[in-house]
ZAMARGU-4260 file (C-alpha; in steps of 0.2 Angstrom, whole numbers, plus 5000, padded with zeros to 4 digits):
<rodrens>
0) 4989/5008/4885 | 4977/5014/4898 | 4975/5033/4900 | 4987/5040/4913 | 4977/5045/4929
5) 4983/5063/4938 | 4985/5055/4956 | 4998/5040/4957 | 5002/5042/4974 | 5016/5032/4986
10) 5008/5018/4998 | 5021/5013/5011 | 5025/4996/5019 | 5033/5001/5034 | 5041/4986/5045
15) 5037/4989/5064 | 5052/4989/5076 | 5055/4995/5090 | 5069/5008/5087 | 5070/5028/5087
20) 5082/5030/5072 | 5066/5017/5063 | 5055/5029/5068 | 5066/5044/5060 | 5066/5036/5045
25) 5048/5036/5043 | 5043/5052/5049 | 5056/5058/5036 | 5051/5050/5022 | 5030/5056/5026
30) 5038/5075/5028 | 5046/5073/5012 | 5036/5066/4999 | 5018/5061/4994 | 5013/5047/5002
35) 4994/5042/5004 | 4994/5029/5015 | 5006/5020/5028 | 5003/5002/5030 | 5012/4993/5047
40) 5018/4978/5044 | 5022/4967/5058 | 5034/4953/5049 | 5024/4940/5057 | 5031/4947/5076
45) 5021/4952/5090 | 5023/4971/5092 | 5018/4980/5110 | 5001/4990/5107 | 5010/5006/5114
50) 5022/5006/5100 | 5009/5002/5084 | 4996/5016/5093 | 5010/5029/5093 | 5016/5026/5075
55) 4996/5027/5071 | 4996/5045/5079 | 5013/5049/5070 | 5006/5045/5053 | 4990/5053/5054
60) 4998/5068/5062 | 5005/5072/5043 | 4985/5070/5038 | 4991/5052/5031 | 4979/5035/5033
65) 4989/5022/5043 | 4981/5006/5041 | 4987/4990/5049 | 4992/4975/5042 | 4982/4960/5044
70) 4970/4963/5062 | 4956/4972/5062 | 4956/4971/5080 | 4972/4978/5083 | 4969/4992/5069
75) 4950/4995/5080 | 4961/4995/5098 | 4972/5008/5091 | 4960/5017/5081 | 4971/5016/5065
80) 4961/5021/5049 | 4960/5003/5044 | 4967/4985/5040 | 4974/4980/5024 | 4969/4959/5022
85) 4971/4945/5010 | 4956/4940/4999 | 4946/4929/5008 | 4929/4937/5010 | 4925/4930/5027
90) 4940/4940/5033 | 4935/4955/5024 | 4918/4953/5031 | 4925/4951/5049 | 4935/4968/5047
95) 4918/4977/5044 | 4911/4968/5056 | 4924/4975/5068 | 4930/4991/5062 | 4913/4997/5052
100) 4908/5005/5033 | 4920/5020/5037 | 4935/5012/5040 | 4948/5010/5025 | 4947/4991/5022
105) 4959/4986/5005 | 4964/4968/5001 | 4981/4961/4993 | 4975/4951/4979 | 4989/4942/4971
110) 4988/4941/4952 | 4970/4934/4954 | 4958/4944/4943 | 4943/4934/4952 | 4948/4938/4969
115) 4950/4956/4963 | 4932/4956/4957 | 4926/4948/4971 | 4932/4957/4983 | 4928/4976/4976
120) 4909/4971/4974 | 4908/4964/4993 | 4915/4984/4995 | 4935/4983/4997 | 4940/5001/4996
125) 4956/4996/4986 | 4964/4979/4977 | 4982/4976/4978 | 4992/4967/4963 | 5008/4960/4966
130) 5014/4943/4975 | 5021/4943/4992 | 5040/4942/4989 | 5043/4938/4972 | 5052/4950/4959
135) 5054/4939/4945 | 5050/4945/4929 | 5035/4936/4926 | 5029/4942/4941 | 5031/4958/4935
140) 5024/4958/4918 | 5009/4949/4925 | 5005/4962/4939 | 5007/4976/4927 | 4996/4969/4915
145) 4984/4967/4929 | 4986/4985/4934 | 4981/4990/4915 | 4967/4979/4913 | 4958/4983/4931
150) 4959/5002/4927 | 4952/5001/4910 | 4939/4993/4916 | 4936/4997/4936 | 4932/5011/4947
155) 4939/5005/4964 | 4958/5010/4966 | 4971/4997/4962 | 4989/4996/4971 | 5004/4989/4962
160) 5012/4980/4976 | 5030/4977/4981 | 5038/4987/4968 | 5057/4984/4966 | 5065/4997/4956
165) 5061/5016/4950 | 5061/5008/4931 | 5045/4997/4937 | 5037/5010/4949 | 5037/5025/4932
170) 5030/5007/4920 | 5015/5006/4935 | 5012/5022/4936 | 5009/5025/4918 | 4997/5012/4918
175) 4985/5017/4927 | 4990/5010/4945 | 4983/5021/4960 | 4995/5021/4968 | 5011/5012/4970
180) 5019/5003/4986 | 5038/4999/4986 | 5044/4983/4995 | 5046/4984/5015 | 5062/4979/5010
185) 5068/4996/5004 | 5068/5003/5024 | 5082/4992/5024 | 5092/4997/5008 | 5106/5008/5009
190) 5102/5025/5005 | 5083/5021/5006 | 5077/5039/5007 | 5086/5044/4991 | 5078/5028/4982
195) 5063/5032/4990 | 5063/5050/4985 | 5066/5047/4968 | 5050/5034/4966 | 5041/5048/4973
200) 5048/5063/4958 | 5044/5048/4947 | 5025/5048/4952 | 5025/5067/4952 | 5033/5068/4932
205) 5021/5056/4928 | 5004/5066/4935 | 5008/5079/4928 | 5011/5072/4910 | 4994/5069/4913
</rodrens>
């Protein structure tokens, strides 16, 4: 097993919508536990710049990165901290192009050790394991031996992406992962704060057995 790191931190995926009581939801949740990052996730839907700029300031009020998901032009127009991207290295090229060697630029890489590679030596400041909407179990096993194999190996940081379940979230954690994003689906769960807070005193318990 890979030595536990002291600083496996929350990365939300927040899903963008216009509504107040949204809104409430994720200023809570950045009040009230330790999240490093906030990622807006537009679901594919058009969102009004207005909106994604003030959910931007919001964020990075709490001294939080807010990144946007998939447009670098959007994330430079409202002067979000960066973009997260898939793999492709023209893409990734492009948001440097656009948004410049400061900006946080990380890439969702799948369960592709190759794009992984490829994409922290063009500069990536973070790699992303995990498939887009899959929970299964090989899905899981795979992405958390990815997360142990990059961290024994890699300095860049690694995400373990869309995690389901407290159990997986504590498994990630003890791995090595960087940090640890829960699925967008969460912010629609019942209860989500609660679920949420308790990933978060799992992170924390597992820093500091560090």
């Amino acid at each position: 097993m890979a030595e536990v790191k002291n600083a496996c931190r929350l990365y939300f995926q927040f899903p963008v919508q216009a509504s107040a009581a949204r809104e409430a939801q994720l200023l809570q949740s950045v009040v009230n536990t330790d999240v490093a990052c906030v990622l807006l996730n537009f679901g594919g839907q058009d969102a009004e710049e207005r909106q994604v700029r003030h959910l931007v300031e919001l964020v990075q009020a709490q001294g939080i990165a807010c990144l946007i998901d998939r447009n670098a032009e959007l994330a430079a127009r409202v002067e979000a901290d960066g973009v997260h991207l898939d793999a492709d290295p023209e893409t990734y090229a492009e948001a440097r192009r656009i948004l410049g060697v400061e900006a946080n630029v990380g890439v969702g890489c799948g369960l592709s050790r190759h794009d992984a590679m490829n994409l922290a030596e063009l500069g990536a400041d973070y790699v992303a394991f995990g498939l887009e909407g899959a929970s299964n179990i090989d899905n899981i096993d795979q992405r958390a031996e990815r997360v142990a194999w990059w961290t024994e190996l890699f300095v860049v940081p690694c995400v373990a992406w869309n995690v389901e379940s407290l159990k997986e979230a504590e498994r990630l954690a003890a791995l090595g992962a960087d940090f640890v994003a829960p699925s967008a689906r969460i912010w629609h769960e019942e209860g989500f704060a609660e679920i949420i807070g308790e990933i978060d005193k799992v992170l924390r318990r597992t820093r500091r057995a560090a």
